[in-house]
N, C-alpha and C positions, 0 to 999 in steps of 0.2 A: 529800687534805683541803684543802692552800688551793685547789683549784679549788671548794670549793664555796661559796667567796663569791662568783662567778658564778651567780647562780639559775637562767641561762639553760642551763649547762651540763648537759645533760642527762646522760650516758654520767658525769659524775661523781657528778650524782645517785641517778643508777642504779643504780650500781655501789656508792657508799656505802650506800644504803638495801639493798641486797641482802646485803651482810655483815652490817650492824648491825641492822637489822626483825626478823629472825629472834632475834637474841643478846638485845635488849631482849622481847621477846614470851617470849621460854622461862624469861629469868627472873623477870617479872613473872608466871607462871601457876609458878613454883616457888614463887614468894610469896604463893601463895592468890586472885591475882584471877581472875574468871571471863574467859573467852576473847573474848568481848566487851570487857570493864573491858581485857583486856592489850593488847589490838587498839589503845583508846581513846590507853591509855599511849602506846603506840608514834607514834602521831599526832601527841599533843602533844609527845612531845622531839623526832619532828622536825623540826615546828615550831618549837620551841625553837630546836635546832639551826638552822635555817634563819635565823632574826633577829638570832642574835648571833653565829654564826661567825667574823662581819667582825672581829668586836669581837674574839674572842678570839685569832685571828690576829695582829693587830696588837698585842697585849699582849707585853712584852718578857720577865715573870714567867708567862706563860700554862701553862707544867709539860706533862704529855700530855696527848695528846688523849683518851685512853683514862678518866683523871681528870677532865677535864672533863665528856665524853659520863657517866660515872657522874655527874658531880652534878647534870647536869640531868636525867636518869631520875630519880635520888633525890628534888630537887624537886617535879618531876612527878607522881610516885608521891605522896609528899607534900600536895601541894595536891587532886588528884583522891579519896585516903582524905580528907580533912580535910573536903572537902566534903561526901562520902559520910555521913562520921561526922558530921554536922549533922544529916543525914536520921535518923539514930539507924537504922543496920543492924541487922534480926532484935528482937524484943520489949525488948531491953532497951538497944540497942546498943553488945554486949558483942561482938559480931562487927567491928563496926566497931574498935573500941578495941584489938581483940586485932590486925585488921590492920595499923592505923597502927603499936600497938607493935614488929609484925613487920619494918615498911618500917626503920623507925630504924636498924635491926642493920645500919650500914652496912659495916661488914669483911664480913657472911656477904654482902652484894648484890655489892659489890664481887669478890670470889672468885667469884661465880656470873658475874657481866661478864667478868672473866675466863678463865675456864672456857670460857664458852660464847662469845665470839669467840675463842678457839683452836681449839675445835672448828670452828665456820662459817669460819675463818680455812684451816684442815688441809681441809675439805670442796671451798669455793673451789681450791684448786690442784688437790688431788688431780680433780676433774671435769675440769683445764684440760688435767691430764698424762695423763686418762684417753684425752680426743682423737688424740692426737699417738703414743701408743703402739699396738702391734701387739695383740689381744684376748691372746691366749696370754701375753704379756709382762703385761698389766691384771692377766689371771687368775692370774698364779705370785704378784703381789704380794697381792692380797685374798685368795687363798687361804690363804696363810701368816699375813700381816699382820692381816686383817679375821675369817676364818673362822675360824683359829686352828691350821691345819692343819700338821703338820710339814712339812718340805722334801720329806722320801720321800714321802706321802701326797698332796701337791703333783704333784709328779714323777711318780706312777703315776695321781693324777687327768687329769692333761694329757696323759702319754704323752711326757715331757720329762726329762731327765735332770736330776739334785739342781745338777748346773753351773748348767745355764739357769734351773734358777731361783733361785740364789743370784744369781746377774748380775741377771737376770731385776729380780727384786726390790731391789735394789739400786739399779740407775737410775731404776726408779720412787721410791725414798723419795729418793734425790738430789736428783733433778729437784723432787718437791714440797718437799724443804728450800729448793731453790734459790729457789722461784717465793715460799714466805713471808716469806725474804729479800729480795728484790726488794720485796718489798709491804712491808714494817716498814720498809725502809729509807727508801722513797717518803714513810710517816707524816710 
């Protein structure tokens, strides 16, 4: 996060917009805007995001980043209904009014940010752990973990004993514990 008061830094822009694009996009179309409007959304905060970073870095009271990124989505979301609802959405705009009221519920937006960078957050490593591990070792842990498979039903899918994929499975959630560790820690 403070490298990206560097604009020039590309691989932190990268890398940030890769986590968060997604997290703000999935909750702004859980919020009823059309896939276009969430697209939009995502744009402006991180532009947002881009103009005041500096600022908010340098802030001694600044809180998480996590808090902040929600209020500038919230604003965001905000001004983009607000204009919208001027246009008077649908014959009466009763569509528009019903969104904006929806954007306000800031605990439910907030829980869904949340939510949904833990999951892109748990996604991120698990792809980074899926690299670096053996396919058999991948497979004992989605099988059990993702597909929902017992260990036995595991073990006779793969031709692997309940051992290797207790092991199995285990270094893989390790390792992705380890890797969102490293990454929270970094925030």
């Amino acid at each position: 996060i403070l490298r990206l008061r560097n604009a020039e830094d590309v691989a932190a822009w990268e890398k940030f917009a890769g986590l968060y694009r997604p997290v703000v996009f999935r909750v702004a179309r859980r919020r009823g805007l059309q896939p276009a409007d969430a697209e939009n959304l995502v744009q402006e905060t991180l532009l947002a995001v881009a103009q005041s970073v500096s600022q908010w870095v340098e802030r001694d009271d600044r809180g998480s980043f996590h808090a902040w990124l929600l209020r500038i989505a919230h604003n965001e979301a905000v001004n983009m209904l607000t204009q919208r609802a001027t246009r008077a959405l649908g014959q009466d705009g009763e569509r528009g009014r019903k969104l904006l009221d929806d954007v306000s519920v800031r605990n439910d937006i907030s829980s869904l940010i949340d939510r949904e960078y833990e999951r892109e957050l748990l996604r991120w490593a698990a792809d980074r752990v899926q690299q670096v591990v053996s396919t058999k070792t991948w497979q004992a842990f989605w099988l059990t973990e993702v597909d929902g498979q017992t260990v036995q039903q595991a073990a006779a899918t793969l031709g692997k004993s309940t051992g290797h994929i207790y092991v199995s499975r285990s270094r893989v959630m390790a390792r992705i514990k380890e890797l969102v560790q490293e990454y929270e820690a970094r925030q």
